[in-house]
C-alpha positions, 0 to 999 in steps of 0.5 A: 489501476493498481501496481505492484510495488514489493513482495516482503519474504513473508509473502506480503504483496504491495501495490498502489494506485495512480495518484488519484484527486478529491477536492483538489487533494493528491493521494494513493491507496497502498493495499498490503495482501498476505496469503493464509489458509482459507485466504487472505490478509488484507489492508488498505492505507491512503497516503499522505493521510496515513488513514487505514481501511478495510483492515481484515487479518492484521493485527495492531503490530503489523499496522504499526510496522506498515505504518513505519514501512511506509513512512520511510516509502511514500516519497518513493511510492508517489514518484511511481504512482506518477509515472505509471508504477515500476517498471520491471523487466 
C-alpha cells in the first residue's frame, strides 16, 4: 500500500509505504514522482538507510535536496506509515 504524503509546487508527489520487515529490520520506501513532457520523474528512497533506487530523471542536486527533505521528515514519514498514512478530509 502506498500513501500519499505531499504535493511540492513543482509538481512533485510524495508517497510512502507501510513500514515494511526484512530480517528483523524496520523500513519504508518513499517514492518522489514529478510529471514531465513524454512522462515522468522518478525516485525511490528506502528509510532509515537513506538508500536510493530506481532514480530516472533526477539529477545529483535534486537527490541532494531529497536527501535533505527527507532527513528533516522521516520521523514524521514513519509516525504515518504506522498508523495507516495521513488522514486528509
Amino acid at each position: 500500500m502506498m500513501y500519499r504524503y505531499v504535493e511540492f509546487d513543482d509538481e512533485t508527489l510524495v508517497t510512502h509505504s507501510e513500514i515494511r520487515e526484512k530480517n528483523n529490520e524496520k523500513y519504508i520506501d518513499v517514492y518522489f514522482e514529478k510529471p514531465i513532457e513524454g512522462g515522468f520523474c522518478s525516485a525511490n528512497c528506502q528509510l532509515p538507510s537513506y538508500t536510493w533506487t530506481e532514480i530516472d530523471g533526477y539529477t545529483k542536486d535534486d537527490i541532494d535536496f531529497f536527501t535533505k527533505w527527507l532527513e528533516h521528515n522521516a520521523a514524521t514519514i514513519f509516525k504515518y506509515a504506522a498508523c495507516g498514512g495521513l488522514q486528509i478530509a
